[in-house]
DRENPA-3360 file (N, C-alpha, C; in nm, 2 decimals, always signed):
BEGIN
1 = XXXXXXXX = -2.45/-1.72/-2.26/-2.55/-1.68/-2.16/-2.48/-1.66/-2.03 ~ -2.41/-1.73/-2.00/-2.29/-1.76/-1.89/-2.26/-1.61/-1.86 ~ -2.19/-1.53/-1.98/-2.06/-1.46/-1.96/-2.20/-1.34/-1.93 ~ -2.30/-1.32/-2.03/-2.43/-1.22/-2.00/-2.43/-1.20/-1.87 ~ -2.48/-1.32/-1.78/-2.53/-1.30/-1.66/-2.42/-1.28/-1.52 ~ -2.26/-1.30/-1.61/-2.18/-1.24/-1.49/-2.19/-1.10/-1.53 ~ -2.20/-1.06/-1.65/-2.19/-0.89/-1.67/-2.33/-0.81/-1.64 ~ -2.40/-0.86/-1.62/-2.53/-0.86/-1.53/-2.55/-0.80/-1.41;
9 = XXXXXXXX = -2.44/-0.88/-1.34/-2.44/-0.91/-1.20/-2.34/-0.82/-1.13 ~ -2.26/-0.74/-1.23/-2.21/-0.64/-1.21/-2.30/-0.50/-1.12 ~ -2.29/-0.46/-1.00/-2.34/-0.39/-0.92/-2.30/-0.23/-0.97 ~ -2.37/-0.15/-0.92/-2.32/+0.00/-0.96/-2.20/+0.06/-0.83 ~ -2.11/+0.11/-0.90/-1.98/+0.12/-0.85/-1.97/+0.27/-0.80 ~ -1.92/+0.30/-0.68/-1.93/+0.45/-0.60/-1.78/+0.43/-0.54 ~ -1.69/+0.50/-0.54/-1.59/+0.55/-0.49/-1.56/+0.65/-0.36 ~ -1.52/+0.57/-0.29/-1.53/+0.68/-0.16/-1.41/+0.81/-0.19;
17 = XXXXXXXX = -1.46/+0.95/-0.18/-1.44/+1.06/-0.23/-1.29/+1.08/-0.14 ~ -1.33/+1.04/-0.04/-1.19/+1.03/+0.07/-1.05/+1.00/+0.07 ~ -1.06/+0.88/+0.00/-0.98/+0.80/-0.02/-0.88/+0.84/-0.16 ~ -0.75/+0.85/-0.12/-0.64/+0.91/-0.22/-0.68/+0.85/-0.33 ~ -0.68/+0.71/-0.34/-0.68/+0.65/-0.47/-0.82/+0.66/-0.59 ~ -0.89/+0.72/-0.51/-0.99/+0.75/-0.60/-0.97/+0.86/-0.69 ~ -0.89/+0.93/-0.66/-0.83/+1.09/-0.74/-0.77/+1.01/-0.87 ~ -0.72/+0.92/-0.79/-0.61/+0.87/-0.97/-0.68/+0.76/-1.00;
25 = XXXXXXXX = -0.82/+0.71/-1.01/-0.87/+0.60/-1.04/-0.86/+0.60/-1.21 ~ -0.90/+0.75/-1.26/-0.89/+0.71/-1.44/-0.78/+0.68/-1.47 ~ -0.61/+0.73/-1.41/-0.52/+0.71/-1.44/-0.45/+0.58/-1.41 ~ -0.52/+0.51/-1.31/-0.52/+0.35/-1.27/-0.63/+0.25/-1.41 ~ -0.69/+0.33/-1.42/-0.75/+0.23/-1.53/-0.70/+0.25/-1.70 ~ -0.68/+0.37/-1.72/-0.63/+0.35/-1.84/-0.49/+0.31/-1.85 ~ -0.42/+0.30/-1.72/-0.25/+0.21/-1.75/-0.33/+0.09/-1.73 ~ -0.43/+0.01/-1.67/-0.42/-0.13/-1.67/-0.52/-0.19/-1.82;
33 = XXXXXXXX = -0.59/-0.07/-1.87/-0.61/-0.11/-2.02/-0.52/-0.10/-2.11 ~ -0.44/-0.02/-2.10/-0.32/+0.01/-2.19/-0.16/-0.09/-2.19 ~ -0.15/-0.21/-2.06/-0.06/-0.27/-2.05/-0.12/-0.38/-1.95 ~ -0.01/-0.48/-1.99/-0.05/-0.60/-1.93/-0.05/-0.61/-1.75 ~ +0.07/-0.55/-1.72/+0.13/-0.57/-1.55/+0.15/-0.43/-1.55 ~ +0.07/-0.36/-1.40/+0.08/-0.22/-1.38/+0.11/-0.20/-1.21 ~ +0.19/-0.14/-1.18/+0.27/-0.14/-1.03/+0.19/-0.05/-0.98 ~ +0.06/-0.04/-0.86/+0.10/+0.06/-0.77/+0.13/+0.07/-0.63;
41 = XXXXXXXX = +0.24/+0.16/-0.63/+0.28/+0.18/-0.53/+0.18/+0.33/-0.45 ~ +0.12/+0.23/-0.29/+0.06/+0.35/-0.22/+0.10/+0.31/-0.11 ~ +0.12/+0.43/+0.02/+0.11/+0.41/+0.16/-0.02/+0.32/+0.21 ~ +0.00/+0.33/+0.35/-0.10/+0.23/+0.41/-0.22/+0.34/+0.45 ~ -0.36/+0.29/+0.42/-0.47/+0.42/+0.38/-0.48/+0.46/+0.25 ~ -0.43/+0.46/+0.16/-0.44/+0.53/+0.02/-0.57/+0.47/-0.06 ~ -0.63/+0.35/+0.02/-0.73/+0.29/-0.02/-0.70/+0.19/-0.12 ~ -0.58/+0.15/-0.18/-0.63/+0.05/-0.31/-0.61/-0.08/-0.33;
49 = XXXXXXXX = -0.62/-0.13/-0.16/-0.73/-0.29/-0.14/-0.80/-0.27/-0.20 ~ -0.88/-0.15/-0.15/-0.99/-0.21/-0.15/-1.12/-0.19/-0.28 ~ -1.06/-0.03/-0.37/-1.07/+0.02/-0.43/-1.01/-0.03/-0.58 ~ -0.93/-0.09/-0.64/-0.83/-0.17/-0.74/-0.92/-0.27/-0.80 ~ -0.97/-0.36/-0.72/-1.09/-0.43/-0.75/-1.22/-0.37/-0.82 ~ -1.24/-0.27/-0.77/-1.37/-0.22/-0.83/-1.33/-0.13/-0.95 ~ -1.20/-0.09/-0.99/-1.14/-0.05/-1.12/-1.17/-0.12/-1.21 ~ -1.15/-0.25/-1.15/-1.06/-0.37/-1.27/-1.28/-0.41/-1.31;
57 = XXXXXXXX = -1.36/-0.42/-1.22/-1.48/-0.45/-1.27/-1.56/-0.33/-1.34 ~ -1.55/-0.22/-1.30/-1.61/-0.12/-1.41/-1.50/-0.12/-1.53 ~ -1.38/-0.18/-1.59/-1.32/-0.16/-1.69/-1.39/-0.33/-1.74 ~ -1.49/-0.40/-1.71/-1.50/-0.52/-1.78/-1.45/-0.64/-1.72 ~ -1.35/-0.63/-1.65/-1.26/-0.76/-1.60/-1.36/-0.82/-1.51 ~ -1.33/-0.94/-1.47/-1.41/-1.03/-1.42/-1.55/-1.15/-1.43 ~ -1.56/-1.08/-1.60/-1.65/-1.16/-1.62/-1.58/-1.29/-1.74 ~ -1.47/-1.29/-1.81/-1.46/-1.41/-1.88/-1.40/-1.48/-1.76;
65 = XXXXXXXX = -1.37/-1.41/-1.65/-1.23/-1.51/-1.53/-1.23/-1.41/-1.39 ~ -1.25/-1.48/-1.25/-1.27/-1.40/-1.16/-1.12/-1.30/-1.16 ~ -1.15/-1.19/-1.05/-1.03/-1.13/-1.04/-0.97/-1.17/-0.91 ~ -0.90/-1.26/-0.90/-0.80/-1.25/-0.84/-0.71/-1.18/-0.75 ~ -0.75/-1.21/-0.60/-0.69/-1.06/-0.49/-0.64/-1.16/-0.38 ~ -0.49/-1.15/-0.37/-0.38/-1.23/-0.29/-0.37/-1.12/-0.17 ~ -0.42/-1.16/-0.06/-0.34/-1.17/+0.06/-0.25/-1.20/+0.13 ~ -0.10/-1.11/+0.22/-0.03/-1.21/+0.31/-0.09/-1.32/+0.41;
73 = XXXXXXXX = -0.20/-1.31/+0.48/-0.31/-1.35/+0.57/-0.45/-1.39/+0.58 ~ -0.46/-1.47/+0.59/-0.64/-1.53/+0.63/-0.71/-1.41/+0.68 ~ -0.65/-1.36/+0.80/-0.75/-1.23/+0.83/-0.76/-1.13/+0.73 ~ -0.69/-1.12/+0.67/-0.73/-1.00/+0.60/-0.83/-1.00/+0.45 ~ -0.78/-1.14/+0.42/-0.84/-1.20/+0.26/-1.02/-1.19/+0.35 ~ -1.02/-1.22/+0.41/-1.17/-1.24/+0.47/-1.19/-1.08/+0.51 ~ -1.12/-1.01/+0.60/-1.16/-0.88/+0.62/-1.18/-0.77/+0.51 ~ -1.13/-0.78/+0.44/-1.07/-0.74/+0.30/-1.21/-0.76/+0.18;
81 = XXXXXXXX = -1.23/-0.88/+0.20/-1.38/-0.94/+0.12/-1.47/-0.87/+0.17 ~ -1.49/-0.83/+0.32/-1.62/-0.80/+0.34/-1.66/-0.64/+0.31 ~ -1.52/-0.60/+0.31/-1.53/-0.48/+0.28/-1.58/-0.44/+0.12 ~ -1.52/-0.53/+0.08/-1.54/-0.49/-0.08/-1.72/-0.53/-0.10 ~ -1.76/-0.61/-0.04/-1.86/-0.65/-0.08/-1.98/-0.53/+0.03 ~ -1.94/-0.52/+0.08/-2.01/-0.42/+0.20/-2.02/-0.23/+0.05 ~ -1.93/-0.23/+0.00/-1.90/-0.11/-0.04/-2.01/-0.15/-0.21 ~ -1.98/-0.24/-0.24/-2.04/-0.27/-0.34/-2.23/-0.32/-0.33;
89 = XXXXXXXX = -2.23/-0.30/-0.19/-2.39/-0.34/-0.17/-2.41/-0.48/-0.20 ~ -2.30/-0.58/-0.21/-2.39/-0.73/-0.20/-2.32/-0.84/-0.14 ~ -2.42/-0.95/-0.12/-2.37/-1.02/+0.01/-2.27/-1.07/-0.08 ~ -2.18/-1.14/+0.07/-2.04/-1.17/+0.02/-2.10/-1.34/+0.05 ~ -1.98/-1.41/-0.04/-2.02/-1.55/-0.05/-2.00/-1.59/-0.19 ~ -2.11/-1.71/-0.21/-2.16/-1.77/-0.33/-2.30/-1.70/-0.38 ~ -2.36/-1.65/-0.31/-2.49/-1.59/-0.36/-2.44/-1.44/-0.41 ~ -2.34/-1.44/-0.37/-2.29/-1.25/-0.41/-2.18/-1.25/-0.56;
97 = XXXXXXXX = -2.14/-1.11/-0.59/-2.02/-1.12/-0.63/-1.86/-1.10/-0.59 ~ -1.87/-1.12/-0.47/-1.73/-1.11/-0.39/-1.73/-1.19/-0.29 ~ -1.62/-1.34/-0.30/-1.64/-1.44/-0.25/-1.47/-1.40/-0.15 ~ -1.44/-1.50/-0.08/-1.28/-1.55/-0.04/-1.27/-1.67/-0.02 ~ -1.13/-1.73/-0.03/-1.12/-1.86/+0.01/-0.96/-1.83/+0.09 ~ -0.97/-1.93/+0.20/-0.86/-1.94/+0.30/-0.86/-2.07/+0.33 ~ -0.77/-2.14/+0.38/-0.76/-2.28/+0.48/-0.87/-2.29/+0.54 ~ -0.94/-2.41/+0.49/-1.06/-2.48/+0.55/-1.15/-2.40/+0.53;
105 = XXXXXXXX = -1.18/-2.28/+0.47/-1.27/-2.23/+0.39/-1.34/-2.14/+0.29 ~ -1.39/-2.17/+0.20/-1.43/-2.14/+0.06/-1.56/-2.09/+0.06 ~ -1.58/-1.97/+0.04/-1.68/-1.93/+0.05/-1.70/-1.83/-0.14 ~ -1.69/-1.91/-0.23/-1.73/-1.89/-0.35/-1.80/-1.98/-0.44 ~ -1.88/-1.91/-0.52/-2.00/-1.96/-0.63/-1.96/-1.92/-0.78 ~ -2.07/-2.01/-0.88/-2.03/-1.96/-1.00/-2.04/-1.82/-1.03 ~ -2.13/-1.74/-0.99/-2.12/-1.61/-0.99/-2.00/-1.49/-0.93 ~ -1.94/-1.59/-0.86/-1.83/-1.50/-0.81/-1.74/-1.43/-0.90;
113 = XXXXXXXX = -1.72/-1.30/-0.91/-1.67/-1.17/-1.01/-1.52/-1.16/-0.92 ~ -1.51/-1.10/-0.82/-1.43/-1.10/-0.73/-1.38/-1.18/-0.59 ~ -1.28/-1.26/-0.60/-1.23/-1.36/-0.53/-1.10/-1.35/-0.46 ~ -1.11/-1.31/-0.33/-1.01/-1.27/-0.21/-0.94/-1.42/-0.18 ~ -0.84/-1.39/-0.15/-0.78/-1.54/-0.12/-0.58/-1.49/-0.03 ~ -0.56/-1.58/+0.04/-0.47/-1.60/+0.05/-0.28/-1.64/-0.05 ~ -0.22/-1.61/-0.06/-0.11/-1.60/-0.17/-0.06/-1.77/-0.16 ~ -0.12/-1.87/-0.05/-0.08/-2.03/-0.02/-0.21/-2.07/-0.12;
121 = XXXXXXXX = -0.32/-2.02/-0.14/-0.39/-2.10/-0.19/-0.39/-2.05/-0.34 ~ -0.37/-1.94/-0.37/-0.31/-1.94/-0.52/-0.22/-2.03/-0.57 ~ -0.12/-2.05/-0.50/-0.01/-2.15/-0.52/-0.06/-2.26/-0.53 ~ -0.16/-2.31/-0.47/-0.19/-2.45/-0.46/-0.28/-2.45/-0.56 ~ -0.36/-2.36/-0.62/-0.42/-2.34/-0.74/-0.33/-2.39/-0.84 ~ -0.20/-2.31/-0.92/-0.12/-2.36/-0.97/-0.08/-2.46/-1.06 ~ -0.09/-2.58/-0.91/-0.04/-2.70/-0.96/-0.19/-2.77/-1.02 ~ -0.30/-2.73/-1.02/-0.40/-2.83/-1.08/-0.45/-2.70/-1.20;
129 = XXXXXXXX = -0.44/-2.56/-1.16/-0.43/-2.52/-1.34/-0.31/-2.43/-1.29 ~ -0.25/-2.46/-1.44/-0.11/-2.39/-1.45/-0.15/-2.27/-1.54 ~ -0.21/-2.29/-1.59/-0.26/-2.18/-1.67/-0.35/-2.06/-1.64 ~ -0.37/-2.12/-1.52/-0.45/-2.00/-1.40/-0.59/-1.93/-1.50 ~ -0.66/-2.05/-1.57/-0.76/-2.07/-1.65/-0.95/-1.95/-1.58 ~ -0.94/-1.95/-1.46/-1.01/-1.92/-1.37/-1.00/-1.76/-1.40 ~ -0.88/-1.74/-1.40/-0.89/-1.59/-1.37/-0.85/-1.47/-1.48 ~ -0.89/-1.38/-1.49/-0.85/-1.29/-1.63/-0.76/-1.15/-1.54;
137 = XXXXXXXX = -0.76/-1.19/-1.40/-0.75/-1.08/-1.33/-0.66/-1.13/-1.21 ~ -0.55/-1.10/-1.21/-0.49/-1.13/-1.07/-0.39/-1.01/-1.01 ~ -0.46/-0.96/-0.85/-0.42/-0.86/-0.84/-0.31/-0.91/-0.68 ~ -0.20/-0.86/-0.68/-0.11/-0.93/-0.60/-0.07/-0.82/-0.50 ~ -0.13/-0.79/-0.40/-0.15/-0.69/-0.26/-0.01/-0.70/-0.18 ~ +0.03/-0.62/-0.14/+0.11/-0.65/-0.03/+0.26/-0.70/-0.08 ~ +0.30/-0.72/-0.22/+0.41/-0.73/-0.25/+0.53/-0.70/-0.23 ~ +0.53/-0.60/-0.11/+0.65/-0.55/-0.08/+0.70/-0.62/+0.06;
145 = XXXXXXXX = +0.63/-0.74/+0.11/+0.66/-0.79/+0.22/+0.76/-0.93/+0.17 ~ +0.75/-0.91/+0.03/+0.86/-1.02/-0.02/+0.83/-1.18/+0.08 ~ +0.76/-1.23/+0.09/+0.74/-1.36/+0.17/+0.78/-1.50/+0.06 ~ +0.80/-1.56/+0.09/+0.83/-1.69/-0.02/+0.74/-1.75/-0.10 ~ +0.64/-1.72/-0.06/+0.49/-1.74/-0.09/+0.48/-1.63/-0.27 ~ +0.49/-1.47/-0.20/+0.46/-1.38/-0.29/+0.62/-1.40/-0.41 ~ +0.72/-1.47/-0.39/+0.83/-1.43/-0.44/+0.78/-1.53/-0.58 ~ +0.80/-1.65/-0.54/+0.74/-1.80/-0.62/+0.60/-1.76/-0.67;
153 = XXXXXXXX = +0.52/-1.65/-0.64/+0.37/-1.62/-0.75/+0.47/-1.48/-0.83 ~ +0.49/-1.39/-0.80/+0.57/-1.29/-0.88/+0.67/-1.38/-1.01 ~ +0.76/-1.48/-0.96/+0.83/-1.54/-1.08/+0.74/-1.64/-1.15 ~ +0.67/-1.69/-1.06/+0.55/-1.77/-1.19/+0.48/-1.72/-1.28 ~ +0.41/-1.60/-1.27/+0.38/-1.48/-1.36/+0.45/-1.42/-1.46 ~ +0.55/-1.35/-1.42/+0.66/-1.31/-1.52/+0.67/-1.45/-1.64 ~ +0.68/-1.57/-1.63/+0.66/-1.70/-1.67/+0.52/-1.68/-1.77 ~ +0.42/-1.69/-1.72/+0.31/-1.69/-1.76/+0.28/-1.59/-1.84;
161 = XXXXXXXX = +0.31/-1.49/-1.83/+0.25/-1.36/-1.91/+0.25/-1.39/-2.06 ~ +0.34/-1.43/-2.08/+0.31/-1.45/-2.24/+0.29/-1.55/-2.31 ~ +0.25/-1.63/-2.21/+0.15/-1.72/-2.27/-0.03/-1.69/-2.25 ~ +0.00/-1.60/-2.15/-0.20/-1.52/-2.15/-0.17/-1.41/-2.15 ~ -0.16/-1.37/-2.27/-0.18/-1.22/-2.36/-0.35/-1.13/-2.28 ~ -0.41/-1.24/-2.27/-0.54/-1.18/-2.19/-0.54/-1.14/-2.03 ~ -0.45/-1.19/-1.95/-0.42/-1.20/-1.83/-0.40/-1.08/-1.78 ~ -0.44/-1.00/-1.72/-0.37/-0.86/-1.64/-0.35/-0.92/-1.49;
169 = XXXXXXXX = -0.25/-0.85/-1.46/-0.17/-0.85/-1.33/-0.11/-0.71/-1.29 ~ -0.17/-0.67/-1.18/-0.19/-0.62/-1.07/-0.11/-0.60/-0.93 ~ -0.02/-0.56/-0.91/+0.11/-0.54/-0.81/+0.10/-0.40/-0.76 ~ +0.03/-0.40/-0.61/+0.05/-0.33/-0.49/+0.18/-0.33/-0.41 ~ +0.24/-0.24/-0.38/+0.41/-0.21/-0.31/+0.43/-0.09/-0.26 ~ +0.49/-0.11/-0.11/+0.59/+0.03/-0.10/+0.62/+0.08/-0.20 ~ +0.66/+0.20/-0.20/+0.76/+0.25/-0.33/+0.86/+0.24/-0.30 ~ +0.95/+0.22/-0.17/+1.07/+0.13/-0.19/+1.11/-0.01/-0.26;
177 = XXXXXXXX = +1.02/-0.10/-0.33/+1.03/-0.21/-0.39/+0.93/-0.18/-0.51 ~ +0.90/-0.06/-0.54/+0.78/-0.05/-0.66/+0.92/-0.04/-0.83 ~ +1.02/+0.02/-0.83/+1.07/+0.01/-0.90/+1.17/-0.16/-1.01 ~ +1.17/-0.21/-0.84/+1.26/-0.27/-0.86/+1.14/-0.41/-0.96 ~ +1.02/-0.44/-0.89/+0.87/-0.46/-0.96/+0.87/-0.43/-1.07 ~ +0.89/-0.32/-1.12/+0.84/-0.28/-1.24/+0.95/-0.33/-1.36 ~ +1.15/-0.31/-1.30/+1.17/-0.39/-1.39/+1.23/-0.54/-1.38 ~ +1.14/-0.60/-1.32/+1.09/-0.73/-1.32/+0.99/-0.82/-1.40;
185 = XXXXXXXX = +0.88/-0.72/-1.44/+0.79/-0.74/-1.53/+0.85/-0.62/-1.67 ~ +0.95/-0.60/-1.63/+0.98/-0.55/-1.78/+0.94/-0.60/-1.91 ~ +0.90/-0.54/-2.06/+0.89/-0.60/-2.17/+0.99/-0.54/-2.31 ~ +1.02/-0.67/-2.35/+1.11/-0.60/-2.45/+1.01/-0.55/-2.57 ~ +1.09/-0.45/-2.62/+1.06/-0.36/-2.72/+1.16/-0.37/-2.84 ~ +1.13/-0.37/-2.93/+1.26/-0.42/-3.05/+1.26/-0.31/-3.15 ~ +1.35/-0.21/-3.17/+1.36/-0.13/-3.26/+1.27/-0.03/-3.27 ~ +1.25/+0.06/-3.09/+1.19/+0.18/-3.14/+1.28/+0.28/-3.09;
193 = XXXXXXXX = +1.19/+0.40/-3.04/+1.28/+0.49/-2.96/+1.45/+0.58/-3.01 ~ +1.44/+0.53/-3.14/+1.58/+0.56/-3.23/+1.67/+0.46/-3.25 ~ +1.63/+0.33/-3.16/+1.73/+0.22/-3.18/+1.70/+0.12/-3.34 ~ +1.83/+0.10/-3.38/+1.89/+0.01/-3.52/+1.74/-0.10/-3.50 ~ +1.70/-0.14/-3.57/+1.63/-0.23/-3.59/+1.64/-0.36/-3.56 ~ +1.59/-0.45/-3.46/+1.64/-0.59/-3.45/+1.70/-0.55/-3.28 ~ +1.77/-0.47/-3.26/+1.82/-0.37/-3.10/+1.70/-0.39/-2.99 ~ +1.71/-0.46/-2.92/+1.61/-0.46/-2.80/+1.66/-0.38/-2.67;
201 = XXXXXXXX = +1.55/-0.37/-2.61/+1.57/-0.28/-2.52/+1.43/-0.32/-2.36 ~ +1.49/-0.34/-2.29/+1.30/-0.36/-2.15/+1.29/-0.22/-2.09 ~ +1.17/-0.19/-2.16/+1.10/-0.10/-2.10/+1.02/-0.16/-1.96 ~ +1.00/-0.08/-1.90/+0.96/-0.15/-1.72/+0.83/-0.11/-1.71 ~ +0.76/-0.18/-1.64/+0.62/-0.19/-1.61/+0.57/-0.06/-1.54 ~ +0.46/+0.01/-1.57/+0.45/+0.14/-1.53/+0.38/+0.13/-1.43 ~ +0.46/+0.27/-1.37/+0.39/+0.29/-1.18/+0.37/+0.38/-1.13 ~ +0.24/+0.37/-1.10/+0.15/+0.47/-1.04/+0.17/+0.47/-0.91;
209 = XXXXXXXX = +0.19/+0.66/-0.80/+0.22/+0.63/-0.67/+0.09/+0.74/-0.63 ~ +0.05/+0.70/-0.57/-0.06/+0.68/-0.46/-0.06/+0.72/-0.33 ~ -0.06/+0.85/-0.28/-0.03/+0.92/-0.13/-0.10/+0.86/-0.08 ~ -0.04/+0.85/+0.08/-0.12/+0.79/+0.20/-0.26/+0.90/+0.25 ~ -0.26/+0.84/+0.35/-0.45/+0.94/+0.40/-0.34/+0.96/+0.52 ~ -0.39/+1.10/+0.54/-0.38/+1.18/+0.64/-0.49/+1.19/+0.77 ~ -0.47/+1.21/+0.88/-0.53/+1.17/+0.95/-0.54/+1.34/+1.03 ~ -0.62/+1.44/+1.10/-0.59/+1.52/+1.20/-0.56/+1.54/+1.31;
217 = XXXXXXXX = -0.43/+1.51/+1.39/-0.39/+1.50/+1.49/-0.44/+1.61/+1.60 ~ -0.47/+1.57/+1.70/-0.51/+1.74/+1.83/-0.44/+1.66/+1.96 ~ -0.34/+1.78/+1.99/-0.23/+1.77/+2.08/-0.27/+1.79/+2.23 ~ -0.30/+1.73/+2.28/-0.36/+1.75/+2.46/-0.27/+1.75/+2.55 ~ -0.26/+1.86/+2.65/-0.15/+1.87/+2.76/-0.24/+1.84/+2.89 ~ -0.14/+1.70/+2.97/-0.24/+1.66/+3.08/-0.20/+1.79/+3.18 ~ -0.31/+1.84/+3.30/-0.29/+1.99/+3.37/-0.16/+1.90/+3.48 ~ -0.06/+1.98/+3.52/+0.02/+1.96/+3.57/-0.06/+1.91/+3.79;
225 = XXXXXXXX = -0.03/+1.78/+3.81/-0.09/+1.77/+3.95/+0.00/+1.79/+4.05 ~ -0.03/+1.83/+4.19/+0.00/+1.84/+4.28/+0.10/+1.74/+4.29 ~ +0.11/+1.60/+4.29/+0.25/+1.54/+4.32/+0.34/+1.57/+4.25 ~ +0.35/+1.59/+4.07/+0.42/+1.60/+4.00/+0.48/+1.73/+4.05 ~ +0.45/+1.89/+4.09/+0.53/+2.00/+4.13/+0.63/+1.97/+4.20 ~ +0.75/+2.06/+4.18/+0.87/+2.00/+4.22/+0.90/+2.03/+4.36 ~ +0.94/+2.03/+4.48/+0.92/+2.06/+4.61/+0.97/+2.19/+4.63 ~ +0.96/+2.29/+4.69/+0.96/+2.42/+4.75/+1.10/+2.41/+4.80;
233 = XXXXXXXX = +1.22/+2.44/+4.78/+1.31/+2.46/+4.92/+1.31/+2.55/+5.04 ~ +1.36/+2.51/+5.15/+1.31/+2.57/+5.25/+1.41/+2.68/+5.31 ~ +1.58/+2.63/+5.22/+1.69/+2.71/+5.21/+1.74/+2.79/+5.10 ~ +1.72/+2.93/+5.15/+1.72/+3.02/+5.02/+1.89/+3.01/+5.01 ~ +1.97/+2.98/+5.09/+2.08/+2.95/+5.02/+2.11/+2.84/+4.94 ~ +1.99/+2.74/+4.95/+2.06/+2.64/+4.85/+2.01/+2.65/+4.71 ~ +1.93/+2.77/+4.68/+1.90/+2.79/+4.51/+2.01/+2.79/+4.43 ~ +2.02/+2.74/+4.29/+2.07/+2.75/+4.21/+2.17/+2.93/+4.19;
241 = XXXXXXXX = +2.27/+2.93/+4.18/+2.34/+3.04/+4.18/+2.30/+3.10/+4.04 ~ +2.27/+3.21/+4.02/+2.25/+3.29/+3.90/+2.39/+3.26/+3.78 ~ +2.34/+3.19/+3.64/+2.48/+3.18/+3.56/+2.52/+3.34/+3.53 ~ +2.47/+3.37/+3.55/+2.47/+3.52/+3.52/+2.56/+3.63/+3.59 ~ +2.53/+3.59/+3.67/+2.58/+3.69/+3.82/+2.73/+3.70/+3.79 ~ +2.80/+3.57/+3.77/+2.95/+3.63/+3.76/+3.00/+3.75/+3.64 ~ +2.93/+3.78/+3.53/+2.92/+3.90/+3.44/+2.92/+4.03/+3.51 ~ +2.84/+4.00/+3.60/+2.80/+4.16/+3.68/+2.91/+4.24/+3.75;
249 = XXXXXXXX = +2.88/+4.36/+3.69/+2.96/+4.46/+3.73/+2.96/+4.46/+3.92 ~ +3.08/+4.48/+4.00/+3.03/+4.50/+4.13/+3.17/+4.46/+4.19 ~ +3.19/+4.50/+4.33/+3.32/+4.48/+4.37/+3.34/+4.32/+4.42 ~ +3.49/+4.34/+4.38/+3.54/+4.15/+4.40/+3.56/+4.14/+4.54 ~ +3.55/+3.98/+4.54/+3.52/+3.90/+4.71/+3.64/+3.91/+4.71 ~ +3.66/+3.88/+4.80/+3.83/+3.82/+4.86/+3.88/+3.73/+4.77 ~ +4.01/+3.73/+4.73/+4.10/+3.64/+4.63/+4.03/+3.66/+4.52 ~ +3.94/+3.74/+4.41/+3.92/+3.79/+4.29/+3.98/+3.90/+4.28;
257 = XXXXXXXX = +3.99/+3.94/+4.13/+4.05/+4.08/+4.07/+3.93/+4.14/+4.05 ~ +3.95/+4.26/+4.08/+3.81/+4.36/+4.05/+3.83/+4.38/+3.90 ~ +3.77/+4.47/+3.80/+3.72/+4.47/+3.66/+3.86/+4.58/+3.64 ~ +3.94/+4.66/+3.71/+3.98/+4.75/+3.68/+4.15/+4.63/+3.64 ~ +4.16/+4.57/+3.78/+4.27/+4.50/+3.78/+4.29/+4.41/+3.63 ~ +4.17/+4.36/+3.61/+4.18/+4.21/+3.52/+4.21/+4.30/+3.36 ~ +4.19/+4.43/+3.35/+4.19/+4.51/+3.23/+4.32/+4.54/+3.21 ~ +4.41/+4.57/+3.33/+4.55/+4.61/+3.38/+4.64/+4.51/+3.33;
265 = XX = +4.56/+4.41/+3.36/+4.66/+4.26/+3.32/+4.66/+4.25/+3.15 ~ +4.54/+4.25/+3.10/+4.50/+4.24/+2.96/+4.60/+4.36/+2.87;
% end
C-alpha cells in the first residue's frame, strides 16, 4: 500500500522546451534504464539539475527508495529543491514530494520521492546505512569540482554497486572530467566483442553531452562626451607628420637626394 501511494503521488511531469537537456531527455532515460551508472556531462544552463530528477521519476524511480540529489552547498541543495518542486507544482517539504536536508535542517517526510541534500550529509548517511537502504536513486551533481567530500561518495559507490544491482547512479560533470568518470565506473565484460572466452575487458560508463544555453547578447556603444574628445591643437605645426609624405614625388630639401639622384646611385 506504501509503495501504491508513493506512485500515486507522482505529479504530472512538463519539461521546459528551452532547456538543452530536454532535447535528449529520451536518450537520458533509456541509457539510465539500460545501465546501472550513466555520466552526463553538460555546460552550466543545459538544465540537468534540475531536469535529471524528473527523468529518473517518470521512468519509475523513486518510489521503492527516494532519489537522491548531492549538492556541493547548502544554498544550492535548498535552491535547487525549490526549483524542482516549484516546476513540478508541489509544495516542497514533508507534505510534498521534493524535500532537502542540510545542517540543522531537514525538511523531509515519508512521502518524500525526491530528496536534495548536501554531499556531507550523504556521507554521514553512510555510516548508519551502508547500504544506502533509503535510496534506489542517487544522483551526484557537480562532480567535476572533485571536493573530498564528492571523491570519498564516487569511491564508495564504485564499492557498492554490486552489491545493489537495483541502485542507479547518476554523475553530472564538465566534459573535461566526464571521461575520466566513466572509466571509473567501468564494468567488466567477459568474452564478448571477439574476445577468447574467460578474456575480460571494462567497458566504461556511457556519456551523454548536453550543450550549454545560449543567451542573446546586444552590444551598446556609450555616445562619445564632451570631456572624453581629444583636445584641438592650437599649433598647426605641431600635427602629426603625414607617414606618407616621405613617398611623394616632389623636390628634395636641403641635404636629401632628389628621385633622379638616388636612381643614379642604384
Amino acid at each position: 500500500e506504501q509503495l501504491a501511494a508513493r506512485a500515486a503521488a507522482v505529479p504530472a511531469i512538463v519539461y521546459p522546451e528551452e532547456l538543452p537537456v530536454s532535447a535528449r531527455r529520451e536518450e537520458i532515460a533509456a541509457a539510465i534504464s539500460e545501465h546501472q551508472v550513466v555520466i552526463v556531462a553538460g555546460e552550466t544552463g543545459s538544465g540537468k539539475t534540475t531536469q535529471l530528477p524528473k527523468i529518473c521519476l517518470e521512468l519509475g524511480r523513486g518510489i521503492t527508495g527516494m532519489i537522491g540529489h548531492t549538492q556541493p552547498r547548502r544554498i544550492a541543495a535548498r535552491s535547487v529543491a525549490e526549483r524542482i518542486a516549484s516546476e513540478l507544482g508541489t509544495p516542497i517539504g514533508p507534505g510534498g514530494v521534493v524535500g532537502y536536508q542540510v545542517r540543522f535542517t531537514e525538511e523531509v517526510g515519508d512521502n518524500t520521492l525526491v530528496k536534495l541534500m548536501t554531499d556531507g550529509i550523504l556521507l554521514a548517511e553512510i555510516q548508519s546505512d551502508p547500504q544506502l537502504r533509503r535510496y534506489d536513486t542517487i544522483i551526484v551533481d557537480e562532480a567535476h569540482e572533485r571536493s573530498l567530500n564528492i571523491d570519498f561518495i564516487l569511491g564508495y559507490l564504485a564499492r557498492l554497486l554490486p552489491q545493489r544491482p537495483d541502485l542507479k547512479v547518476i554523475i553530472t560533470s564538465a566534459t573535461i572530467d566526464s571521461e575520466r568518470f566513466a572509466e571509473h565506473f567501468g564494468r567488466e565484460q567477459i568474452g564478448d566483442r571477439g574476445r577468447p572466452l574467460g578474456e575480460t575487458a571494462t567497458v566504461p560508463a556511457p556519456v551523454i553531452e548536453v550543450s550549454g544555453r545560449t543567451y542573446p547578447v546586444e552590444v551598446r556603444y556609450r555616445p562619445l562626451a564632451p570631456d572624453d574628445a581629444p583636445p584641438a591643437s592650437d599649433d598647426a605645426g605641431s600635427e602629426p607628420a603625414d607617414s606618407t609624405s616621405a613617398s611623394r614625388p616632389g623636390p628634395a630639401g636641403p641635404g636629401e637626394l632628389s628621385e633622379a639622384e638616388l636612381e643614379a646611385l642604384t
